[in-house]
C-alpha positions as CSV (number, residue, x, y, z in Angstrom):
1,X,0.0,0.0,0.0
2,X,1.1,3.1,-0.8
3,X,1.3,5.4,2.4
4,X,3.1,8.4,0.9
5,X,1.8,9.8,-2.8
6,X,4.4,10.9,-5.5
7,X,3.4,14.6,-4.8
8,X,5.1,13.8,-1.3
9,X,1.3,13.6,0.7
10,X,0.0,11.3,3.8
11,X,-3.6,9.4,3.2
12,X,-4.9,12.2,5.6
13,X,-3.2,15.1,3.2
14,X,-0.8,16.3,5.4
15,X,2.7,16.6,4.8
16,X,5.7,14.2,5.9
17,X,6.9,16.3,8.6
18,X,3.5,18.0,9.3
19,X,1.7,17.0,12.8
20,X,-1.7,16.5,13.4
21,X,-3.7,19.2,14.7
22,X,-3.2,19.7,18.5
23,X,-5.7,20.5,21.1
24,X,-5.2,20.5,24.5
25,X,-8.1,22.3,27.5
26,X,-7.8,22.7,31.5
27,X,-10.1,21.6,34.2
28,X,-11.8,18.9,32.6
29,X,-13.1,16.8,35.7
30,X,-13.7,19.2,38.3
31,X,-13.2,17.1,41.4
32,X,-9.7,16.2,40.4
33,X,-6.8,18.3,41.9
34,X,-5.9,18.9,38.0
35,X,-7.2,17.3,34.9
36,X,-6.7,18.0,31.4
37,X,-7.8,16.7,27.9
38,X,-5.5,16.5,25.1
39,X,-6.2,15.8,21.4
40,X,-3.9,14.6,18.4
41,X,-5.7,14.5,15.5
42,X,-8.6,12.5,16.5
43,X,-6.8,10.4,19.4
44,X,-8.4,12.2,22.4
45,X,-7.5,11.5,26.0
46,X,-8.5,13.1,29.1
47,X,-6.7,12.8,32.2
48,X,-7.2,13.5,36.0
49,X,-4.5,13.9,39.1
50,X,-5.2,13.7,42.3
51,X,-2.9,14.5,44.8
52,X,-0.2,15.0,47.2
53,X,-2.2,13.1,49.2
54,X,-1.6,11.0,52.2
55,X,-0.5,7.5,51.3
56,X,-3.4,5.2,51.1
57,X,-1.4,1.8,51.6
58,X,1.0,2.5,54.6
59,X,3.7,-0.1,53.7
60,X,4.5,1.9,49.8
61,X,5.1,5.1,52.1
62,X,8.3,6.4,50.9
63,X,9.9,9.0,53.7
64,X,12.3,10.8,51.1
65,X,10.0,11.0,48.0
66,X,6.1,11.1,46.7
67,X,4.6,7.5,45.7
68,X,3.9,8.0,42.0
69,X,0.8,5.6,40.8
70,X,-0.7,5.7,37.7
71,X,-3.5,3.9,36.0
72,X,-4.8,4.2,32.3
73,X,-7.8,2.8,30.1
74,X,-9.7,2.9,26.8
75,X,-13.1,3.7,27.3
76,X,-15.2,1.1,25.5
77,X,-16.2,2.5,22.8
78,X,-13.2,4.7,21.8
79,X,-12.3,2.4,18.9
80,X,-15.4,1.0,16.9
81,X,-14.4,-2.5,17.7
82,X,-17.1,-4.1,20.1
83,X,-14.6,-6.8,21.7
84,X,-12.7,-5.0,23.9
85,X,-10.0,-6.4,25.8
86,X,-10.6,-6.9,29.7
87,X,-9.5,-4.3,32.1
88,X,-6.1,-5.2,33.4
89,X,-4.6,-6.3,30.2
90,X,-0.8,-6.4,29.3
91,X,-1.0,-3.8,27.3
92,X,-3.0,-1.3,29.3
93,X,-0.7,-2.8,32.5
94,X,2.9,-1.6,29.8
95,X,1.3,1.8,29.3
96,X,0.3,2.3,32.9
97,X,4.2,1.9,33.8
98,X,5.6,3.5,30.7
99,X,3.6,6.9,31.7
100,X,4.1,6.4,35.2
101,X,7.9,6.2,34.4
102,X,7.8,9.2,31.9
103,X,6.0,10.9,34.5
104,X,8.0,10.5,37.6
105,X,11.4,11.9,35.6
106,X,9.8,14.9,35.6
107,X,7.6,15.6,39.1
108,X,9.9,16.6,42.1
109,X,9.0,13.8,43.9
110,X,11.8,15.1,46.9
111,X,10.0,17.8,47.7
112,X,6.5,15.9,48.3
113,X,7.9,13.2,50.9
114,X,5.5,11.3,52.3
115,X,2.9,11.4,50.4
116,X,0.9,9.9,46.9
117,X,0.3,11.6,43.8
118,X,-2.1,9.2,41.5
119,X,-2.6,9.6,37.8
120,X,-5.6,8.3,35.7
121,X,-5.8,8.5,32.1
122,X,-8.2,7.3,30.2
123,X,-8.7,7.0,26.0
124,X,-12.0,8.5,25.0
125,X,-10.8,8.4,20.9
126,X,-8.1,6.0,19.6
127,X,-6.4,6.5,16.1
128,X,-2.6,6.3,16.6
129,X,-0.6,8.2,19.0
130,X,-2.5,7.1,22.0
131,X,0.9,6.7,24.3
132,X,2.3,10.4,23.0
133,X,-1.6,11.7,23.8
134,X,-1.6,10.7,27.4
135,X,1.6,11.7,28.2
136,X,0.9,15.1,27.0
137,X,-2.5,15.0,28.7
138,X,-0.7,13.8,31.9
139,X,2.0,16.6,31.9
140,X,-0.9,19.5,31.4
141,X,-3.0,17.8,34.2
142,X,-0.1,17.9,36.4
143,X,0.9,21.3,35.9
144,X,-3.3,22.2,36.4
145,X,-2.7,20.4,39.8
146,X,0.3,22.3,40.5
147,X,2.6,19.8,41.2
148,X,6.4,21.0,40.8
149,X,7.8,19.4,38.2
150,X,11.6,19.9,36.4
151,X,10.5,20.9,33.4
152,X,6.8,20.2,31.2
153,X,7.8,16.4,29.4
154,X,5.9,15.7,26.1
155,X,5.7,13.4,23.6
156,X,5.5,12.5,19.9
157,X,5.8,9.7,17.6
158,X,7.6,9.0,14.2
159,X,7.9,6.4,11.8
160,X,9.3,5.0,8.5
161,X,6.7,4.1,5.8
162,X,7.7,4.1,1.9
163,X,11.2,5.2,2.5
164,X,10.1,8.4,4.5
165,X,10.2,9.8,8.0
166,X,6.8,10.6,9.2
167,X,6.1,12.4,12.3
168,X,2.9,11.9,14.3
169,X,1.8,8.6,13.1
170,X,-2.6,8.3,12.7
171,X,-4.1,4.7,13.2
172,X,-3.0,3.2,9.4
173,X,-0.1,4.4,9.5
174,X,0.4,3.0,12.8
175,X,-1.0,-0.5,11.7
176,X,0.7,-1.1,8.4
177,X,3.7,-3.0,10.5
178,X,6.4,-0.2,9.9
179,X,8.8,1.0,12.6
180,X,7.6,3.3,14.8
181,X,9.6,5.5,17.5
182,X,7.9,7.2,20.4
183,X,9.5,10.3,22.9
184,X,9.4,11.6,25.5
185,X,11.2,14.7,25.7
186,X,11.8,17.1,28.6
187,X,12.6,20.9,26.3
188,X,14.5,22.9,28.6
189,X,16.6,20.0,29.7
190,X,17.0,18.5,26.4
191,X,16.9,15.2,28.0
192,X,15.0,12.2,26.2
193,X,13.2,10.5,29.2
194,X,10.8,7.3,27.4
195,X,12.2,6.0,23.7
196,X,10.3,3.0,22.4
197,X,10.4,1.1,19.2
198,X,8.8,-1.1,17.2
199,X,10.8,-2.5,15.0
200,X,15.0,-2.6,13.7
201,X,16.2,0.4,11.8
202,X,19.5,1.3,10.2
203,X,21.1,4.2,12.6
204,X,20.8,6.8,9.7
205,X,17.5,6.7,9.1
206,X,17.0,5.8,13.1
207,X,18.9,9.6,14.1
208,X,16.4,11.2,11.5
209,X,13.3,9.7,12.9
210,X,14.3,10.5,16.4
211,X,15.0,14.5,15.5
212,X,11.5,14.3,13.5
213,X,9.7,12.6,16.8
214,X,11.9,15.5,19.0
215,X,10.8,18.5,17.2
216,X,7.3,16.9,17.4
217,X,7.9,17.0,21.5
218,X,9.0,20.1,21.5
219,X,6.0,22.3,19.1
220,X,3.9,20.1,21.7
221,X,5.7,21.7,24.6
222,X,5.5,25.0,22.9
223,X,1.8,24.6,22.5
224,X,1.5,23.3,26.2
225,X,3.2,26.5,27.2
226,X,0.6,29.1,25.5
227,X,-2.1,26.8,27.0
228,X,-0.8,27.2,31.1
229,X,-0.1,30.7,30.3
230,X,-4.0,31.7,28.8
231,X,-5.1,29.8,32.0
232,X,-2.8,32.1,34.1
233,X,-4.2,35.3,32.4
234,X,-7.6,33.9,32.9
235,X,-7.4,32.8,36.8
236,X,-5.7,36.3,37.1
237,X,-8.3,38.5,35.5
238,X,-10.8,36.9,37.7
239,X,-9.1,38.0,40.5
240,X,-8.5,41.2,39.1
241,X,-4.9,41.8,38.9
C-alpha cells in the first residue's frame, strides 16, 4: 500500500513532517486536583490527578519521595471495535508503567515526601498516538494540579513508511507493520526520558526519525506553554490583577 503519494502527501493530506492538529483544554473533571484533555488529530484522552495526598497503603510510604501511581484505560467505545480487551490487560498494565515512568522523571518527587500523587488517564478516541496523547494530557493535568515538576515532558511519535520519516503517526499508519519510535522529551533539559520502538532500523534513518519525533515534542511543549499561560491570564483576570 502506498502510504506516501508521489506529490510527497500522507492518506490524511498532510505533509511528511506535518503533525496533526493539536488541542489541548484545563479543568476537565472538576473534582480532580488537576485534569486536562489532550487531542492529536482525533486520538483524544482526558486525564485526571489527584494529589499529594496522604499514602493510602501504609507499607509503599516512601519517607524521602512522593509515591507515584498511575492507571490508564480505553473507554469502550473509543475504537469502533465491540470486543474489547478486559480491564487489566498487558497492554493497558505496559502503558500504565511507561507513563508512570515518563512521568516520575519529571515531578519533584523530593519535595513531596510522604505522600501519593495518583494519575488516571483514560482514551476517550483511539487513532494512533495514544501513548504520546496521554503523556501530553498527563503533563498538562499535572501542571493544572500544580505539582512542581523539572521541566513540562511531552511526547511524539515518528515512523518510517515508503522510504520516509513521518512524524505523528494516525491509526493506518500505525498499523501497516512499519517501525515506529515514540519520545518523550523534557525541552528545557533537552533530555529524552521514554524511547520505544517497534521495530529494527538502520542508525541513519533511526537519528532522523528521532529528531522528527523530537521536534514533534517540542512544538507540543510549545503549544503546552501558550495553554498554562491563557489559564494564568484567565485565573488572574478573575481576581482582578
Amino acid at each position: 500500500m502506498e502510504y506516501v503519494s508521489p506529490e510527497g502527501l500522507r492518506l490524511d493530506g498532510r505533509r511528511p513532517m506535518e503533525m496533526r492538529q493539536i488541542r489541548g483544554e484545563i479543568g476537565a473533571v472538576a473534582k480532580a486536583d488537576g485534569s486536562a484533555v489532550f487531542e492529536m488529530g482525533n486520538t483524544k484522552v482526558i486525564a485526571a490527578v489527584y494529589g499529594p495526598r496522604e499514602v493510602q497503603n501504609r507499607s509503599q510510604q516512601m519517607n524521602d519521595q512522593a509515591l507515584v501511581r498511575c492507571e490508564y484505560s480505553m473507554a469502550n467505545f473509543s475504537t469502533g471495535d465491540r470486543m474489547r480487551k478486559p480491564k487489566g490487560d498487558r497492554r493497558s498494565t505496559e502503558i500504565s508503567l511507561v507513563i508512570r515512568q515518563t512521568m516520575e522523571a519529571c515531578i519533584l518527587t523530593h519535595l513531596l515526601p510522604r505522600s501519593q500523587i495518583d494519575i488516571f488517564v483514560q482514551v476517550l478516541q483511539a487513532d494512533g498516538g495514544t501513548r504520546s496523547a496521554c503523556i501530553n494530557a498527563a503533563t498538562l493535568a499535572l501542571a493544572d494540579a500544580g505539582i512542581p515538576m523539572r521541566d513540562l515532558v511531552t511526547s511524539c511519535s515518528a515512523g518510517y513508511l515508503n522510504s520516509t520519516a513521518l512524524l505523528d503517526l494516525n491509526y493506518v499508519e500505525d498499523s501497516a507493520g512499519g517501525p515506529d519510535v515514540t519520545v518523550g522529551f523534557l525541552p528545557k533539559l533537552d533530555k529524552v526520558t521514554l524511547l520505544q520502538m517497534d521495530a529494527k532500523l538502520p542508525l541513519d534513518i533511526f537519528e532522523n526519525v528521532m529528531q522528527l519525533a523530537t521536534e514533534g515534542c517540542k512544538a507540543v511543549a510549545n503549544y503546552i506553554r501558550e495553554i498554562l499561560l491563557e489559564n494564568t491570564k484567565q485565573l488572574e483576570s478573575r481576581r482582578g490583577l
